[in-house]
C-alpha positions, 0 to 999 in steps of 0.5 A, spaced: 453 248 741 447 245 744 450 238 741 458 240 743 455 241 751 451 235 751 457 231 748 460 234 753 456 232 759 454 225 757 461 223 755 462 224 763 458 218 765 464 213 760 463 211 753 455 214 752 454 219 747 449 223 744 443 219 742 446 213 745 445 215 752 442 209 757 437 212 761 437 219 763 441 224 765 441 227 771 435 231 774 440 238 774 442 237 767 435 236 764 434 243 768 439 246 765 438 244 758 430 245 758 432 253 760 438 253 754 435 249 749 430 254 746 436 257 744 438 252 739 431 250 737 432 242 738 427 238 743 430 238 750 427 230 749 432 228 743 437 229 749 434 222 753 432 218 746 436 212 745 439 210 738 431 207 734 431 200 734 427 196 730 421 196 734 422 202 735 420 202 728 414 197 728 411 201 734 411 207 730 408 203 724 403 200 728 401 207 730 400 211 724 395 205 721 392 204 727 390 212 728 390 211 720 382 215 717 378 214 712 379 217 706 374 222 704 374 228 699 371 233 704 377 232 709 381 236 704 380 240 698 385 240 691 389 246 690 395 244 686 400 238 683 407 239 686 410 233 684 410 226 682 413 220 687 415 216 681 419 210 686 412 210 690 407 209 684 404 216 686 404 224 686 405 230 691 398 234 690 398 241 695 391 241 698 388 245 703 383 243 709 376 248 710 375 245 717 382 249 719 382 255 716 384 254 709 391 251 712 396 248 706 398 241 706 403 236 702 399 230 701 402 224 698 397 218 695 399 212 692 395 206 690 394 201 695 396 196 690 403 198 692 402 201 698 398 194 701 395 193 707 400 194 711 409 193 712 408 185 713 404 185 706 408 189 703 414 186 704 412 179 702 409 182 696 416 186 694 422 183 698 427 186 694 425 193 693 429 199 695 424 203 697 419 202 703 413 207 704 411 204 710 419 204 713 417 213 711 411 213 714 414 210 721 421 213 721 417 220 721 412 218 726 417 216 730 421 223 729 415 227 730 413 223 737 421 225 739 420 232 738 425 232 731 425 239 728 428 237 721 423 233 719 416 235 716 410 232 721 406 227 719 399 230 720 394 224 718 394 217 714 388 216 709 386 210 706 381 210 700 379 203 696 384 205 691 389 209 694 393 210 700 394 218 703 400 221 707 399 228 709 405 232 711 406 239 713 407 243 707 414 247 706 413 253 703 420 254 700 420 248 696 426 243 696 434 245 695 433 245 688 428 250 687 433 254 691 439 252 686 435 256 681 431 260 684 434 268 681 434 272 688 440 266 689 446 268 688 451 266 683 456 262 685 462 265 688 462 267 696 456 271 696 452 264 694 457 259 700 454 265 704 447 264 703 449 256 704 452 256 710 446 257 714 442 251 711 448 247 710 449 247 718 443 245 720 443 240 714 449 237 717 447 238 724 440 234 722 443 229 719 448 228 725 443 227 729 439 222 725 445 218 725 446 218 733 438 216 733 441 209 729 438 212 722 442 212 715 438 216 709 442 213 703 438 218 698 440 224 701 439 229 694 437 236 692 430 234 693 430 231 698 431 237 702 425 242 703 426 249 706 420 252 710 419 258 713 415 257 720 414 264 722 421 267 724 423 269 717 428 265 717 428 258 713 429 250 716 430 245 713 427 239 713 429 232 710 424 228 706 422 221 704 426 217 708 423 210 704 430 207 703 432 208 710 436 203 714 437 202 722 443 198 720 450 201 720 453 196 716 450 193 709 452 190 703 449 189 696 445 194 697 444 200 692 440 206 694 440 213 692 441 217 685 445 215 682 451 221 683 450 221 690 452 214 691 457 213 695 463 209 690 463 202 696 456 201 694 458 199 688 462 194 691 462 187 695 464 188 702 460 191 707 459 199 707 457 203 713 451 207 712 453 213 716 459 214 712 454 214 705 451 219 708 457 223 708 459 222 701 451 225 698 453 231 703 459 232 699 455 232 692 450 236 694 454 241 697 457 241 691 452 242 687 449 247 691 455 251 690 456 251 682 449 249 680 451 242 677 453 235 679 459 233 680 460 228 676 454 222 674 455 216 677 460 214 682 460 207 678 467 205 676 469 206 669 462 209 668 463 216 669 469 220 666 469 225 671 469 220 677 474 217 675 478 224 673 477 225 681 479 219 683 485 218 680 487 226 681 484 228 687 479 233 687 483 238 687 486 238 680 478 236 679 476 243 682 481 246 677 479 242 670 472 243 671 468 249 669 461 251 672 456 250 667 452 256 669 458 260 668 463 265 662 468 260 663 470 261 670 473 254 673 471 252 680 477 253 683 476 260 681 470 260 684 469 256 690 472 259 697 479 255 700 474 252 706 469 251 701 473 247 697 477 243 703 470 241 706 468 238 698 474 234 698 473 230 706 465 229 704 466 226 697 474 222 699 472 216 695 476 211 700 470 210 705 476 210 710 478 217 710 472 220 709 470 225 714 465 224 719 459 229 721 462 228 728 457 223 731 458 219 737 460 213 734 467 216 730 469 219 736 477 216 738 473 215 745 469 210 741 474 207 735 480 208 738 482 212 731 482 220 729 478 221 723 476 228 721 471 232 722 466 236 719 465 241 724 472 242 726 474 245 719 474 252 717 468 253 712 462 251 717 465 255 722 464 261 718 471 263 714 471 261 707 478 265 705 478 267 698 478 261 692 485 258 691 488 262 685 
């Protein structure tokens, strides 16, 4: 609702819209939203950021090494692995700082051979990689400093003579995948979508967010996605590793991602809009959210059986040949709800220019001249599942 009234508001000065605003907006506004948006739990300052530019960016990583400390194995005290970061040649170990409390951090260490002495260094020395730690650390930064709340907060950067130490708050419910199989989850069917839709609605209004502040993920998974518990007793989502990042809305020849999140113009030559890859790794995660397995696992054509079933069929025969893996033999079409499978369907359309947008600024007829279809206007994100198909 937060972001409806401030469309609404700023769409009466033109054609700037949310995140996309030049200047501020008028002072009895500004008051009105600081009284309202506590209720919504979005920084009254992510109403005044313009879309983030490259030097925006450049700022932000100037920051983080600049402010960077000495790594020294008093500052935090091993508690135990969590996971490996393979694409960053290191691993995620929970720690705990004494001087704090005790207080539990995500504490990324990778070689400072990968990592080098800074962005420039880097890219001379990997131009063509995909993954980008420093474009991680400052795309955080730059979210933390303007009050984004689905992000982890950077707390400090450690540079050791071998390594180099990310600190983040830690989540304490662990990633999206965790919660797929953890067993007070439900199984699927419209006990699970419930469970979901909260944590669906502020993914897809986060990740609408990022895209109105110029930024596209393009590795948007199950692990990427970390659920914590910041005291309400109600979970946030927050979204992580933002290493294959862009600020640019349009590229070509540029892979990233798993492999069946990709969106299926990546695979191609023309340009593809980043935002709307995006789209599509929400339609598989969402999916696979709901049935405990992936749709398919590639998206590169005549690669995959499974993708090429959907796209020469629809979805919606999809939904009826395919059976949940986790399952007695049930079909999908049997399982998931009629809202549920509709939204599936817009997210994962294999021609990028019928896919459904997350109703950011930049989609709207006011700014393309062009009705494309929005997310937020279909039944399951606004709470009516209905029942399964058949």
């Amino acid at each position: 609702m937060l972001d409806a009234l401030l469309q609404f508001i700023v769409g009466k000065k033109g054609h700037r819209q949310l995140g996309m605003v030049e200047g501020r907006l008028s002072s009895c506004w500004v008051g009105l939203l600081k009284l309202i948006s506590p209720l919504f739990r979005v920084s009254i300052r992510d109403a005044k950021i313009q879309a983030m530019s490259t030097r925006d960016l450049d700022l932000a990583i100037d920051k983080a090494v600049s402010e960077a400390k000495r790594w020294s194995i008093t500052n935090l005290v091993f508690v135990k692995h969590l996971q490996d970061a393979s694409r960053n040649r290191g691993t995620v170990s929970l720690m705990s700082d004494a001087t704090q409390g005790g207080q539990l951090f995500a504490v990324k260490r990778m070689p400072n051979e990968w990592v080098c002495t800074g962005p420039e260094d880097f890219d001379q020395k990997y131009p063509g990689s995909g993954e980008r730690p420093w474009v991680d650390i400052g795309i955080l930064r730059h979210l933390n400093d303007i009050g984004f709340p689905h992000v982890c907060k950077l707390v400090d950067l450690f540079r050791g003579k071998e390594e180099t130490f990310v600190a983040m708050s830690f989540c304490t419910q662990g990633d999206l995948f965790a919660w797929c199989e953890h067993e007070t989850t439900p199984a699927p069917g419209l006990p699970r979508e419930a469970c979901m839709h909260p944590l669906v609605t502020q993914l897809f209004s986060g990740v609408r967010w990022l895209h109105n502040f110029g930024i596209a993920h393009r590795d948007l998974s199950l692990e990427n996605i970390m659920l914590t518990d910041k005291g309400t007793g109600h979970l946030s989502v927050q979204i992580i590793d933002f290493g294959m990042a862009t600020l640019l809305r349009l590229v070509k020849h540029e892979i990233r991602g798993k492999a069946s999140y990709q969106a299926p113009e990546m695979h191609l030559s023309a340009e593809c809009d980043t935002f709307l890859v995006d789209s599509f790794a929400l339609g598989v995660l969402v999916f696979a959210m709901a049935s405990q397995d992936y749709p398919w696992t590639s998206t590169k054509r005549n690669t995959c059986q499974l993708f090429e079933y959907a796209c020469a069929f629809g979805m919606r025969r999809f939904f009826e040949k395919r059976k949940l893996r986790k399952g007695n033999g049930e079909y999908l079409v049997d399982v998931f709800s009629h809202g549920f499978a509709d939204l599936v369907e817009v997210l994962v359309e294999p021609k990028h220019a019928l896919r459904a947008s997350l109703g950011e600024a930049c989609f709207s007829p006011k700014a393309t001249g062009k009705k494309r279809q929005n997310v937020w206007l279909m039944a399951w994100l606004n709470g009516a599942y209905g029942r399964p198909r058949r």
